[in-house]
N, C-alpha and C positions, 0 to 999 in steps of 0.2 A: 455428214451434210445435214443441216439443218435452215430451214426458214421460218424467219422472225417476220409478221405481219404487223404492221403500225398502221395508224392513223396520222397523218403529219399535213398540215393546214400549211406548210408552207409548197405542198406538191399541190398544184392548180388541181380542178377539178375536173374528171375525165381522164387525166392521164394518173400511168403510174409510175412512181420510183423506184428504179431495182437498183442495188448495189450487192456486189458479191464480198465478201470478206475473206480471205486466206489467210492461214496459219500450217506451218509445217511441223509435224509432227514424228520426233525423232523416234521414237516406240516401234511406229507402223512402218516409217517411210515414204506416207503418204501426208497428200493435201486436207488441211480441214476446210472446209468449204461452210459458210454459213451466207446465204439470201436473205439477205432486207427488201422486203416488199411492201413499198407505203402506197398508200389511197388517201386521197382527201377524205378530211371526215365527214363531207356530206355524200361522198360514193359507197361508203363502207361503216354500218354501223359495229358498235364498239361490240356488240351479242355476240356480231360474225367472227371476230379474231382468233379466238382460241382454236374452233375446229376449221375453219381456214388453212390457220398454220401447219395444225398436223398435218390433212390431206394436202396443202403443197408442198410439204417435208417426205412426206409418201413419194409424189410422182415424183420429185426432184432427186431422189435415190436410185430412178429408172436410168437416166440424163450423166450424161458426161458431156464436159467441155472439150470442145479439139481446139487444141493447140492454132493460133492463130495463120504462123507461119508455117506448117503445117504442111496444109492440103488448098490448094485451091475448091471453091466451091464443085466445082462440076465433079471433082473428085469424089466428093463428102456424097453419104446415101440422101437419095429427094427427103427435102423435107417432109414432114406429117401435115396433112389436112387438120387445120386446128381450128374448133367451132366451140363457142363459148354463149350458153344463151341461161336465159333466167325464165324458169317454171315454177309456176303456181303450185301449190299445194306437197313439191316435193319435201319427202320426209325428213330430210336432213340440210344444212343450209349449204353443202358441194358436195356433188359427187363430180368423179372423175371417171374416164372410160379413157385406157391408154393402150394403143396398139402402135404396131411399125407404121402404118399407115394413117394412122389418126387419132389427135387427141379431141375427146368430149368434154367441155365445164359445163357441169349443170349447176347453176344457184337458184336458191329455191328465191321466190322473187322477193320476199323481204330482209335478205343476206347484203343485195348489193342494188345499184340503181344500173338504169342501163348505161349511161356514159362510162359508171364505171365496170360492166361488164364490157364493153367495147373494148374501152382502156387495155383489160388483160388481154381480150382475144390479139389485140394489135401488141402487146408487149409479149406471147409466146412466140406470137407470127417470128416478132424479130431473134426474139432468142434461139429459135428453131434456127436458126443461118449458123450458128455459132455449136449447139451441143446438138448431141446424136444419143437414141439409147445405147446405153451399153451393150446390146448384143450385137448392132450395127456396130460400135467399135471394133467389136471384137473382133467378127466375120471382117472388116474392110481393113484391119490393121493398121487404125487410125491415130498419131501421136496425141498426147493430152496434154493437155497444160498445167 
């Protein structure tokens, strides 16, 4: 699993663009997963992309997909409490803090603007409906996609 952070002037400003990529990988057995994450480039300057990408290559390693047809929601474990805010003087331009319980973005405030820190909080919100940590898969015996 791997996520690729762009700049793309054709995603309006405020929102973001996710796209998932898959490729199967005969070796493993398993799915390659690579996240495309675009921000306007007036949300996201171009400094921020590189350690961006890694730290959301990190959390996104925590994350599995369930399978659509699957499980109905109510089945699937509550989602995480996900807050995304931008601080002054942090030392790095994101940290992440990921529990069962909740996810923390911190950007440091000249990493991102606030519509587009919004942008993401409201784009995990929704992804959070969709993937589960892996441990929660594990424990709830939850099918993947």
């Amino acid at each position: 699993m791997h996520v690729t952070v762009v700049r793309d002037a054709s995603i309006p400003s405020g929102t973001v663009g996710l796209e998932d990529r898959y490729e199967y990988d005969p070796k493993s057995g398993s799915r390659i997963t690579e996240i495309i994450v675009g921000f306007h480039p007036d949300d996201l300057p171009a400094e921020s992309i590189p350690e961006l990408s890694v730290a959301l290559t990190v959390e996104a390693r925590r994350w599995t997909e369930v399978a659509a047809t699957a499980h109905t929601r109510a089945e699937l474990p509550q989602p995480p409490i996900i807050q995304v805010r931008r601080v002054p003087g942090l030392p790095c331009r994101v940290y992440i803090e990921d529990s069962l319980g909740s996810v923390t973005v911190l950007f440091r405030e000249d990493a991102i603007t606030e519509a587009g820190a919004r942008a993401w909080q409201n784009a995990l919100i929704r992804r959070s409906e969709t993937w589960v940590r892996q441990e929660q898969q594990q424990e709830a015996g939850i099918g993947l996609r």
